[in-house]
C-alpha positions as CSV (number, residue, x, y, z in Angstrom):
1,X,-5.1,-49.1,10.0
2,X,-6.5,-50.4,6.6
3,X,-9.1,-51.0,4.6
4,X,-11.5,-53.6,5.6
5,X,-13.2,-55.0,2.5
6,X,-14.9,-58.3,2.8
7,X,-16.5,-60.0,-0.2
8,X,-18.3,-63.2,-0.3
9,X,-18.8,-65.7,-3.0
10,X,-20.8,-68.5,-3.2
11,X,-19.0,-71.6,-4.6
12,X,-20.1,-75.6,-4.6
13,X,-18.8,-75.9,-0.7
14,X,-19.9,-73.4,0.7
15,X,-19.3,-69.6,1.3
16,X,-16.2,-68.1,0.4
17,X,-14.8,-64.8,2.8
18,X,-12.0,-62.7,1.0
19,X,-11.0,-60.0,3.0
20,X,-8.1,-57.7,3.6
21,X,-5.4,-58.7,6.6
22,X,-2.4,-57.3,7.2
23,X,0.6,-59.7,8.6
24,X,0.3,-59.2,12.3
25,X,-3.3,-58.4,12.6
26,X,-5.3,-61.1,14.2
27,X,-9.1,-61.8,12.1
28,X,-12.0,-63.2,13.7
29,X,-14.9,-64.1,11.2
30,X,-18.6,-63.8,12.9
31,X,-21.9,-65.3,11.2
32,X,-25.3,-64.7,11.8
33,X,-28.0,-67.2,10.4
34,X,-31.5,-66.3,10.0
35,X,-31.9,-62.0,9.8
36,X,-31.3,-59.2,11.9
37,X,-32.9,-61.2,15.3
38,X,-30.5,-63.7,15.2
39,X,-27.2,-63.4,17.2
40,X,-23.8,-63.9,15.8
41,X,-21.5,-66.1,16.3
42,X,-18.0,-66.4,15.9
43,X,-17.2,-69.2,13.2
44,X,-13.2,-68.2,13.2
45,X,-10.4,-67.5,14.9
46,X,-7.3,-66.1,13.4
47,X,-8.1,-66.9,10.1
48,X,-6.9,-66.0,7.0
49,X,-8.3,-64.9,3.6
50,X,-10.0,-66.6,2.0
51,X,-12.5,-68.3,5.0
52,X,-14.2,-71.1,3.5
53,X,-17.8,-71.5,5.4
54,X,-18.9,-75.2,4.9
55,X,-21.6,-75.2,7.4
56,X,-24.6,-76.6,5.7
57,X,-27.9,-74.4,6.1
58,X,-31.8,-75.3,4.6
59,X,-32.1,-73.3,1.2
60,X,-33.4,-69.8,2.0
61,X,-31.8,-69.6,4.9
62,X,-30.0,-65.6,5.0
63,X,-26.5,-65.4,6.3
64,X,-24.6,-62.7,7.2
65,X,-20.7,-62.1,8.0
66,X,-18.5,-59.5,9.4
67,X,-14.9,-59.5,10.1
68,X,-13.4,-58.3,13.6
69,X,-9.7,-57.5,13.9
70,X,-7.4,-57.5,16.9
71,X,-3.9,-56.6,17.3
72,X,-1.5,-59.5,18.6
73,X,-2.2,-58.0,21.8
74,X,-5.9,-59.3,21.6
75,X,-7.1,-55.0,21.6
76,X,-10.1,-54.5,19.1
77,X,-8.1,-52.9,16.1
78,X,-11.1,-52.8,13.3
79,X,-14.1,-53.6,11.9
80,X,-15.4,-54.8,8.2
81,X,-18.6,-54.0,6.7
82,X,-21.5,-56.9,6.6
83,X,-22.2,-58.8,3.8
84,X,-24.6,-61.0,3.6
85,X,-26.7,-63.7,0.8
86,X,-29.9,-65.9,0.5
87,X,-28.8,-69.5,-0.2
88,X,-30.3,-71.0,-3.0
């Protein structure tokens, strides 16, 4: 198992993910729009580093992310932290 840093940046199209994969390990990339009531959803599958979220959202809008990995033989393997950011 690893570390599971995700950071996000905001850049002119959209949300940037950078997170930490290792070769084999299979990374699903879940959003949530709106707070803590809203449910996630899953925006990737097997993707890499860095994710590039273009989805357009209304300014304010709060989005959150998380990354859930799987070994190649689709068993939950790990979890990153949330990170999250107020669109401008």
């Amino acid at each position: 198992m690893h570390t599971t840093n995700i950071d996000i940046t905001l850049t002119s199209m959209g949300r940037q993910l950078t997170f930490s994969k290792e070769f084999l390990e299979v990374a699903h990339v879940f959003r949530r729009a709106g707070g803590e009531g809203a449910p996630w959803q899953r925006v990737a599958v097997n993707t890499r580093s860095p994710f590039l979220d273009t989805d357009v959202f209304a300014p304010s809008t709060l989005l959150a992310y998380y990354v859930h990995y799987e070994t190649q033989q689709g068993e939950p393997a790990d979890r990153s932290h949330v990170v999250s950011t107020t669109l401008p």
